[in-house]
C-alpha positions as CSV (number, residue, x, y, z in Angstrom):
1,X,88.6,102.2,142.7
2,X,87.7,104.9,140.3
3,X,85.2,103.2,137.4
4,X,85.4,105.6,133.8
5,X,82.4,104.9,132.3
6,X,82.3,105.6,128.3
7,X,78.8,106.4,127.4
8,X,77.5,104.5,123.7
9,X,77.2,106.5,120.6
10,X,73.8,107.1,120.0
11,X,72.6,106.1,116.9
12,X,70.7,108.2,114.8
13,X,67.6,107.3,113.2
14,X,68.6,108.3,109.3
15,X,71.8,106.5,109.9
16,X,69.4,103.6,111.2
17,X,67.8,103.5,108.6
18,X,70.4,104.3,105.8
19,X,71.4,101.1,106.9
20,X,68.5,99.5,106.9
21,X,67.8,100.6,103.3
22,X,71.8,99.7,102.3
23,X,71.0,96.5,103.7
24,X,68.3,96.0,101.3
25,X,70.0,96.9,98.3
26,X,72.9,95.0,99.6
27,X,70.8,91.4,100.1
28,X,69.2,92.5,96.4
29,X,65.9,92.7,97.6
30,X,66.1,95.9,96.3
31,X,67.7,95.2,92.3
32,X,69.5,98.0,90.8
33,X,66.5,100.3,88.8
34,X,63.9,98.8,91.5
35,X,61.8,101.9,92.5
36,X,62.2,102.4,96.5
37,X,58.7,102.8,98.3
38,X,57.6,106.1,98.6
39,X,58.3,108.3,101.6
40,X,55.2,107.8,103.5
41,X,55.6,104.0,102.9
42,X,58.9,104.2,104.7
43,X,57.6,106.2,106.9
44,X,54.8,103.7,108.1
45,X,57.4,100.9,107.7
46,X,59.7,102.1,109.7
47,X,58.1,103.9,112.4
48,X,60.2,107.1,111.2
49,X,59.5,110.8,110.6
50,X,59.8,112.3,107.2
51,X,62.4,114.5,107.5
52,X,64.6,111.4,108.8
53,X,63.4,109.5,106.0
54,X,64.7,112.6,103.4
55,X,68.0,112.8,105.4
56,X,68.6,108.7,105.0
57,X,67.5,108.8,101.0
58,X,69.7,112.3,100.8
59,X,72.7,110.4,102.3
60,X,72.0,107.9,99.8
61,X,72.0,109.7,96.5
62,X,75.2,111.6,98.1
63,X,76.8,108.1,98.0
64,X,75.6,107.1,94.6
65,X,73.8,104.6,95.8
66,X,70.3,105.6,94.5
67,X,69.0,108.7,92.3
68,X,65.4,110.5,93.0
69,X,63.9,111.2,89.2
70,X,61.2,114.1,89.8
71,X,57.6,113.0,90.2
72,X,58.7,109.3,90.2
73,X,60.6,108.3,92.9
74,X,63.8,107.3,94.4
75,X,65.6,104.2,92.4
76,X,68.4,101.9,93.3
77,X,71.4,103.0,91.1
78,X,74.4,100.7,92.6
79,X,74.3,98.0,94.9
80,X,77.6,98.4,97.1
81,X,80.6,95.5,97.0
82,X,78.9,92.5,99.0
83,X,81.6,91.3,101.2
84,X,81.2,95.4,102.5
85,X,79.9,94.2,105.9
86,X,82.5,91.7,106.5
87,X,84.1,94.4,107.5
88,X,81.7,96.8,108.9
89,X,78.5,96.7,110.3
90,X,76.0,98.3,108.2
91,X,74.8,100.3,110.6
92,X,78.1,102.3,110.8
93,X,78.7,102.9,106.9
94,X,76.8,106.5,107.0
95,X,79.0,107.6,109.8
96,X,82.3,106.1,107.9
97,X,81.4,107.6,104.7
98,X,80.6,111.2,106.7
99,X,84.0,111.0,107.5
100,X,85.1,110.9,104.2
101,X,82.6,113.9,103.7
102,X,84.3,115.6,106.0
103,X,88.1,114.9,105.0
104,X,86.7,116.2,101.2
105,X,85.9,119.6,102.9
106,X,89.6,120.0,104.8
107,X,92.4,117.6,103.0
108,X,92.8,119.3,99.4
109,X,93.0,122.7,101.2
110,X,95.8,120.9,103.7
111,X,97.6,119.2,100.2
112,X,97.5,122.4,98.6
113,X,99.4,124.2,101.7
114,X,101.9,121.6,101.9
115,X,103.4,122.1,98.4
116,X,103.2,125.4,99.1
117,X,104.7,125.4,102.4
118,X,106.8,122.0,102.9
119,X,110.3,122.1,103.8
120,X,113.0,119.5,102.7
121,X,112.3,117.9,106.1
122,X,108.5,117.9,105.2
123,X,109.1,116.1,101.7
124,X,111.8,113.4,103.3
125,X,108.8,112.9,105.7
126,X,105.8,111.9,103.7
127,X,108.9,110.1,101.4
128,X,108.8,107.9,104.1
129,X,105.2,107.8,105.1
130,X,105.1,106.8,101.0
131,X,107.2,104.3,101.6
132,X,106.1,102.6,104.5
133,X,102.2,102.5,102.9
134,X,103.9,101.0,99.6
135,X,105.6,98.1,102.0
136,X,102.8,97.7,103.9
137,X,100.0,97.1,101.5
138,X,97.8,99.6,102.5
139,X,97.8,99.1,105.9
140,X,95.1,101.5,107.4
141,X,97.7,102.8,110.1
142,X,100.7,103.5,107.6
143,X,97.7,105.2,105.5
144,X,96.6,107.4,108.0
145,X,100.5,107.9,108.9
146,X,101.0,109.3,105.2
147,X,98.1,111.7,105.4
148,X,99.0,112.9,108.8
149,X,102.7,113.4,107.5
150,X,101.3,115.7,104.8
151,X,99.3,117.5,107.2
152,X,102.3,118.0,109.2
153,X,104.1,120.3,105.9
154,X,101.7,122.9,105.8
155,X,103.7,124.4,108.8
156,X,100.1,124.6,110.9
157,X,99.5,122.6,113.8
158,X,96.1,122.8,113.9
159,X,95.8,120.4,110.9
160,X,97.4,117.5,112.2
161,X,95.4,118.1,115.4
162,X,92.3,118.1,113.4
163,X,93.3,115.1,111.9
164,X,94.3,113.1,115.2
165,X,90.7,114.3,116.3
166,X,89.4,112.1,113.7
167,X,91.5,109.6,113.9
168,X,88.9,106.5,114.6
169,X,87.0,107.9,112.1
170,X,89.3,107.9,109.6
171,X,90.7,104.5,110.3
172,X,87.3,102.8,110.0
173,X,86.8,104.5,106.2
174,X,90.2,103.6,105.9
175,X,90.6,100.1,107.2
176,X,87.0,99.2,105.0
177,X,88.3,101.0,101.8
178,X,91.9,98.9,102.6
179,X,90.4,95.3,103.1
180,X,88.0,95.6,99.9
181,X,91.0,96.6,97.9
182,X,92.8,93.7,99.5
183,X,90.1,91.4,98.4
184,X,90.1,92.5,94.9
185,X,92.1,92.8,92.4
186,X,95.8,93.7,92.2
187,X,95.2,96.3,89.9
188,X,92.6,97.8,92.2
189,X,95.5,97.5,95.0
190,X,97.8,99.6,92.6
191,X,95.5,102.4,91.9
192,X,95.0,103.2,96.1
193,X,99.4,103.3,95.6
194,X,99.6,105.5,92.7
195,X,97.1,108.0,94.0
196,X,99.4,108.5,97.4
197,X,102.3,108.7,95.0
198,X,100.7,111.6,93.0
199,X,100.1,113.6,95.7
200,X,103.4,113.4,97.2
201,X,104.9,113.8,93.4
202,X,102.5,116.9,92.9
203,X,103.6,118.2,96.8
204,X,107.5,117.7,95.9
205,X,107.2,120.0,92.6
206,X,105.0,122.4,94.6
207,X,101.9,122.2,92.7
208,X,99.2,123.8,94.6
209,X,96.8,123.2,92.8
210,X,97.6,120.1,91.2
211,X,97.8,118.5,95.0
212,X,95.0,119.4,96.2
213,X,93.0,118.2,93.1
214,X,94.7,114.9,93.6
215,X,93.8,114.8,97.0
216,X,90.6,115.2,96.4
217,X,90.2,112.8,93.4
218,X,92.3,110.3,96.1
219,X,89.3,110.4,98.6
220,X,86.2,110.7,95.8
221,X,88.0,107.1,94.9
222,X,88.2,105.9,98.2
223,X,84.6,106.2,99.5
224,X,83.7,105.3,95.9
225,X,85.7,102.1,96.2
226,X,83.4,101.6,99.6
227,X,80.2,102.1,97.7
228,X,80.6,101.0,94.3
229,X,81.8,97.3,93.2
230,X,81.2,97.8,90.0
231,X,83.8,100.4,89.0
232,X,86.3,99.0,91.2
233,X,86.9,96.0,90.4
């Protein structure tokens, strides 16, 4: 009997202790405008190095999460949605949100192809994919589906590749962005819809650069909707 064994991510230590730190301001031991301990406090804290403890308060300010104010500090500036670790484990939010990172750097560049690009085939395609999010609502899979189909109209098949490459990864932003829109509002529900529908509509007239502004406005939203309760409600 053959055994595949699937070695464990390693963790690494700023995502460690991002979490650690995201778990502080999540608990509000650390109040929004509470001064975070210095560097070499975390340091000693924590057992860490400081260039892991830049990278982890870096990562933060990149998620709005805290600001640095020059000679002062590094401050708490939003405390994320609380029910965020029902439905991820704090440890993996800097990993989920580098995905998002990532999808910034590659996804307006693939909208903007596929209104440039997409055939009638194409459009009846992420029509569909449209659809079946709208019925779904904002199911991670049917998401993911969408921004695969759009992928799919540039007429490059190394985009969708890339895409199916980050699959998991995009699920997990996904899925956590879905299931705290689920437990809010409906309005909040509405807005995830109407951003997909923008960037099809904005695809469909061929609008370059309209879609790949809107795609890009689509995932500042989503990992802001991870990271922020307060503008989401």
């Amino acid at each position: 009997m053959k055994i595949e064994i699937t070695p464990a991510r390693r963790e690494k230590l700023a995502d460690n202790l991002y979490g650690q730190l995201l778990e502080q301001i999540m608990l509000g031991r650390l109040k929004e405008g509470d001064r975070l301990p210095s560097e070499s406090e975390i340091c000693r804290a924590f057992k860490v190095s400081r260039p892991v403890v830049r990278e982890a308060l870096m990562r933060l300010q990149a998620d709005g999460l805290v600001y640095a104010r020059r000679g002062s500090g590094s401050f708490v500036k939003h405390r994320p949605p609380a029910r965020l670790t029902d439905f991820a484990a704090v440890s993996d939010v800097a990993r989920l949100l580098r995905g998002f990172e990532a999808r910034m750097a590659l996804e307006p560049q693939i909208a903007a192809l596929a209104a440039e690009r997409a055939t009638e085939a194409h459009l009846e395609s992420i029509a569909a994919a449209l659809a079946a999010l709208e019925a779904s609502d904002n199911d991670s899979d049917a998401d993911f589906a969408f921004h695969r189909a759009v992928a799919e109209a540039t007429g490059n098949e190394i985009f969708p590749a890339l895409l199916e490459s980050m699959r998991e990864l995009m699920l997990g932003g996904i899925d956590v962005a879905v299931s705290l829109s689920r437990a809010g509002s409906q309005a909040r529900r509405e807005r995830v819809l109407a951003e997909h529908r923008q960037i099809y509509d904005a695809i469909s007239l061929r609008d370059r650069a309209g879609a790949g502004v809107l795609m890009h406005y689509h995932l500042i939203q989503a990992r802001s909707r991870t990271t922020d309760y307060q503008r989401h409600p």
